[in-house]
C-alpha positions in Angstrom: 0.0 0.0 0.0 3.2 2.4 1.2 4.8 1.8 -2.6 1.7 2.3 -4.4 1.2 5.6 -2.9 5.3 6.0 -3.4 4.7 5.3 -7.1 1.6 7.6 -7.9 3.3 10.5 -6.3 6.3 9.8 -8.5 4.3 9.8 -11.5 2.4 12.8 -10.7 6.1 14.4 -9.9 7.2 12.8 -13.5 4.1 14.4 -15.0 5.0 17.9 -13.8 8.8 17.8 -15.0 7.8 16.6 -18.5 4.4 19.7 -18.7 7.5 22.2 -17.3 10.3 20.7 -20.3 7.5 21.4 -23.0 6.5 24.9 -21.4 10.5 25.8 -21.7 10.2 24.1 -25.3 7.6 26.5 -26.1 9.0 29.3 -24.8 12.6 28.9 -26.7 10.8 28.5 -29.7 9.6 31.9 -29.2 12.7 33.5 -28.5 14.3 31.7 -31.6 11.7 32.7 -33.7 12.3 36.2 -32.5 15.7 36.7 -32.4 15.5 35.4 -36.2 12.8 37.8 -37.4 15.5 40.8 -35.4 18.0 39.3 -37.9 16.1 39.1 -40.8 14.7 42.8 -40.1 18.6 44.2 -39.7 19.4 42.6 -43.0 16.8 43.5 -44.8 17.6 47.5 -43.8 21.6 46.8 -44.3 20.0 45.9 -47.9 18.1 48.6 -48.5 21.1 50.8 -47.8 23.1 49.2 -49.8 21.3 50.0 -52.6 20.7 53.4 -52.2 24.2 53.6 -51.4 25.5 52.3 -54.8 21.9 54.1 -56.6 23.3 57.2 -55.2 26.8 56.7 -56.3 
């Protein structure tokens, strides 16, 4: 009786770990998908000035 009650709380601990993993999963997901689009916005200026730069010239 003692080990069953051992064993649920240590899958109801197992089940908490694995829902926090996926939350932090999610969450550097996000910041990947950020920190690309802050790339992709720089190079996309750095282009633009590029161009006018040798337009102008």
């Amino acid at each position: 009786m003692e080990k069953e009650k051992e064993i649920q709380a240590l899958k109801e601990r197992l089940n908490n770990v694995e829902k926090q993993l996926q939350r932090r999963s999610n969450d550097f997901k996000a910041v990947k998908i950020a920190i690309f689009a802050v790339i992709g916005i720089f190079l996309l200026l750095a282009l633009i000035g590029i161009i006018q730069f040798v337009s102008a010239g």
